[in-house]
N, C-alpha and C positions, 0 to 999 in steps of 0.2 A: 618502765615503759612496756606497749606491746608490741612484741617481736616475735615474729614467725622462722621457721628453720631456714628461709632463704634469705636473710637479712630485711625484708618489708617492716618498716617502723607502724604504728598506725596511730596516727595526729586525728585522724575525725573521724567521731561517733555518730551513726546515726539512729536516733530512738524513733520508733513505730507507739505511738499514742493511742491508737484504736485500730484494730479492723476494720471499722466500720468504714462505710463511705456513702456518699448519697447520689452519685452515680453509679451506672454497671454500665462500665466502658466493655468493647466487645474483647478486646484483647487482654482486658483484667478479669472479668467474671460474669457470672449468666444472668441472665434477664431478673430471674429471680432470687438473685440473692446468694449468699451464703450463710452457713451454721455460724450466730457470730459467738466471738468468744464468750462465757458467763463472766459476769460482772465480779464474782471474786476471784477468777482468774487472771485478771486483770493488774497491771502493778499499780497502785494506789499513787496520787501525788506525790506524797512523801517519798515510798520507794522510787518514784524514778529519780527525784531530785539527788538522794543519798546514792545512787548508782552513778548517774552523772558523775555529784561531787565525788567518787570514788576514784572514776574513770580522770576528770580533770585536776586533781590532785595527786595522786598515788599512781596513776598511767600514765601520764600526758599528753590525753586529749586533748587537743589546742581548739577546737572547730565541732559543735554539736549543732545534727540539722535534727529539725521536728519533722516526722514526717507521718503518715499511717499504712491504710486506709485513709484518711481523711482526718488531719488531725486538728482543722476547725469544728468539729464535730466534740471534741474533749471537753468537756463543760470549764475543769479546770487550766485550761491552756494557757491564760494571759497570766497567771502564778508562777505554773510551771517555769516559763520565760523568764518572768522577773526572777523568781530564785536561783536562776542556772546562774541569768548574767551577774548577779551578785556575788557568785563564790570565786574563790581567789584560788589560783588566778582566772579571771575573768575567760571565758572563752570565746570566740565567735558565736554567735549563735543567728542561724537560717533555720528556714521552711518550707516544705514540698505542698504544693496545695493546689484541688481542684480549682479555687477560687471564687465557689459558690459563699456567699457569705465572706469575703474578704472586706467586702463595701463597708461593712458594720463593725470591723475589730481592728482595719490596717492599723488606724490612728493607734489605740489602744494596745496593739503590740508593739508598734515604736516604742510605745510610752514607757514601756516594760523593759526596753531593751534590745527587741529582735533588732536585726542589723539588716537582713533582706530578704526577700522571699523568689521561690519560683513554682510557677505556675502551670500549671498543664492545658494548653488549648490546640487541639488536634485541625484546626479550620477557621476559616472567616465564614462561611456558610452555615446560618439557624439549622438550617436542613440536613444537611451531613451530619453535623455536632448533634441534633436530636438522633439521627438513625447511630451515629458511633458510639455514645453515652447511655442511648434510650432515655433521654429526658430533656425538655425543653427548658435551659438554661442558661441557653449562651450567651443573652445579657446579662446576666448576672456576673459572669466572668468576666468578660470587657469592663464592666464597672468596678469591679476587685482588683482588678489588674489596674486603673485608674486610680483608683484609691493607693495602691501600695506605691507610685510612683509619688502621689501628691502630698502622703504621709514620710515619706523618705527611706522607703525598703530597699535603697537600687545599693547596685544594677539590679533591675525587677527583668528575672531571665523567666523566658518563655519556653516547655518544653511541648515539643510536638512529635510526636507518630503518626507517621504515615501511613499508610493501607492499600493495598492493591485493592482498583475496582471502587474507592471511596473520598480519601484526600490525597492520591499519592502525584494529582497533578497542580497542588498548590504551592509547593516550596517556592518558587518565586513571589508568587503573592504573597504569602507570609510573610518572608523575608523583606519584602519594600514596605508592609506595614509593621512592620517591629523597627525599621529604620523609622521609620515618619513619628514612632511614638517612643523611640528612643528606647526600646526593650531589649535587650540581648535573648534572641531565637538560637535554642539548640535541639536540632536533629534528634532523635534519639531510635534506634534500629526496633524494632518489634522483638522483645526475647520470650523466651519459652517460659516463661509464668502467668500461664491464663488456668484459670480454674477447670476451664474444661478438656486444659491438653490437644488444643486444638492444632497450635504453631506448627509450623513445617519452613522448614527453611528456605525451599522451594518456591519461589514467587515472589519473598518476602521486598519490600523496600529496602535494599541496599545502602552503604554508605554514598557507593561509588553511582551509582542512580540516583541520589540524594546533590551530591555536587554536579553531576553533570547537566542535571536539570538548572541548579540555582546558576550556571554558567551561561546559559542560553537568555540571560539577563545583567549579568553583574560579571564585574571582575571579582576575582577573589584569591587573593597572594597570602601564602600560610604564615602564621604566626610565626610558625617553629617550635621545637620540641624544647630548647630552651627554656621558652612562655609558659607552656603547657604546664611543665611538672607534675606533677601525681595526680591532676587534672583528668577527670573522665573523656571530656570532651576534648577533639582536637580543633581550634579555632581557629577562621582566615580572615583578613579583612575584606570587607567591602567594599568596593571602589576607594582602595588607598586609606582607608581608614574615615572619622574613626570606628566607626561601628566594625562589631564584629558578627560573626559566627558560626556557631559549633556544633559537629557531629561526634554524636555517642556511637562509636558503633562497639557494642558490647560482643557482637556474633563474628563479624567480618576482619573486623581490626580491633582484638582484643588489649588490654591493657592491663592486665595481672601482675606484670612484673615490676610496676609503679604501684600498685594500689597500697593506700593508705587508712584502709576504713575497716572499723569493725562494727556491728548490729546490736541494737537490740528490740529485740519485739516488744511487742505491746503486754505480754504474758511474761515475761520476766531471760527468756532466751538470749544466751549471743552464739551470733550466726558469723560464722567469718567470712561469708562471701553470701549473694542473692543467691549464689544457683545453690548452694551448698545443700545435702542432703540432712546433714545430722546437725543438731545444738547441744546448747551446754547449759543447764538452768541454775542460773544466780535467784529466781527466786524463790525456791525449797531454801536455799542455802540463807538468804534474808531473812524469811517466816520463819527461820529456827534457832531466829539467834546469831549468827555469824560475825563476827567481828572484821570490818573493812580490811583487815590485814588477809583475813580470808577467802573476803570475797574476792580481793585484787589478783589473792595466788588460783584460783580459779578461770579467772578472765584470762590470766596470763598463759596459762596449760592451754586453755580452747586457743587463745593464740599461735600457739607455738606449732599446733597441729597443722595450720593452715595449710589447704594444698597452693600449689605452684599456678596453677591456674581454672578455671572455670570449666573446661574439658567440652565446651559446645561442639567442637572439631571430633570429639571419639565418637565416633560410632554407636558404643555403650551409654551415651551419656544418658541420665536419668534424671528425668525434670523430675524438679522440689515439691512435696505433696500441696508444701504452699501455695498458694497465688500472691501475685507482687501485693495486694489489698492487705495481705499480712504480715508481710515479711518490711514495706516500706522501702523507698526510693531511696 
């Protein structure tokens, strides 16, 4: 298994498939782009599948999301899927996606296996989503987000950020059209991995500005921390049920001391947390030979290291040279 010095197990993996992405959200990265990674630094099909089965055999990852940069953009994606879901024991398997292009592969990653997806849509406004993104695309989302419900990726969860000054007065409209289309909407706080090091914690959209707005429309009676479990989100019903939902807040009301998840990049890295400064590379250790018994006591060291928590509240703290576009959801 992997186990860190304060007893956290970690059950779910998340692999980053590409940097790339074919938006440039403002709070991910700049207008023009980033230096994307080169194509042999890249982990090949095969290596991810064999990392996977590593990780869900020999670790007991029970739950793998695909996530990137954009990891509808992976030429090989629908294999990738189908090979995870076939290795014994079977895992969960999700996926984080802008939802450009979802219309044309939902059907085809069911087919494969995927089990559900989620989605990122910051707005019901063309206008907003073109100035938040910089690209006009937000029909294409709505119809991806369509697609995965009518292909059977549910619960098809909706993730949104907020923004002072942009969508930060839409959470109840959200929220009553994620009820109407039966999508599970989750909040998620704005954290400090923007490429440009922009974030400041000051202004930011809040948890607690977050519900108090969707309350000025809706009941909303908390789950409970029971429900929750190692769950990022904390989730409330909505008028009595049954719909729900859920606020990430990563910055405000941290959750380190449940966390279940360990990384890996699109480049061969495992990252034991988003903010985390330093990695540990399994793919030198792959390209030279390694035999999975090695690679596992590897995984398991960057494991064990893991800090206690994400340290947003120090003072000190030092955002990741990363941006989320690299490091994945």
């Amino acid at each position: 298994m992997l186990i860190d010095t304060f007893g956290r197990v970690a059950t779910d993996l998340r692999v980053s498939l590409t940097d790339r992405c074919n938006l440039r959200c403002t709070y991910c990265m700049p207008e023009e782009g980033l230096q994307w990674l080169a194509k042999p630094d890249l982990l090949t099909d095969d290596e991810i599948v064999r990392l996977v089965g590593i990780a869900v055999r020999v670790l007991g990852i029970e739950e793998v999301r695909f996530t990137g940069g954009e990891p509808l953009l992976r030429p090989g994606l629908v294999g990738i899927v189908e090979r995870v879901k076939a290795l014994t024991p079977s895992p969960q398997t999700s996926l984080t996606t802008n939802g450009i292009g979802l219309k044309r592969t939902a059907a085809a990653l069911k087919s494969a296996g995927l089990d559900r997806v989620n989605v990122s849509l910051d707005t019901l406004r063309p206008d907003v989503f073109k100035t938040l993104t910089r690209r006009d695309r937000h029909k294409d989302v709505l119809e991806g987000l369509e697609a995965a419900r009518e292909a059977g990726l549910t619960p098809v969860k909706v993730n949104t950020v907020l923004m002072p000054g942009l969508n930060q007065d839409e959470a109840p409209d959200l929220l009553a059209w994620a009820v109407a289309h039966d999508y599970e909407l989750r909040f998620i706080e704005q954290m400090p991995l923007d490429a440009q090091h922009g974030w400041k914690r000051e202004g930011m959209v809040t948890a607690a500005d977050i519900l108090a707005s969707l309350r000025t429309r809706f009941d909303l009676a908390p789950e409970g921390a029971g429900a929750r479990g190692s769950a990022p989100a904390e989730r409330w019903l909505v008028d009595g049920g049954p719909h729900r939902v859920g606020v990430i807040a990563s910055v405000t009301r941290p959750f380190c001391a449940a966390c279940d998840r360990t990384r890996l990049t699109a480049d061969g890295q495992i990252r034991t947390c988003l903010f985390a400064t330093e990695e540990t590379d399994l793919r030198a250790a792959l390209r030279s030979g390694a035999p999975d018994e090695e690679i596992a006591r590897i995984w398991r060291l960057a494991m064990w290291g893991k800090k206690a928590g994400a340290g947003l509240d120090d003072p000190s703290f030092v955002q990741p040279d990363r941006p989320m576009s690299a490091i994945g959801g």
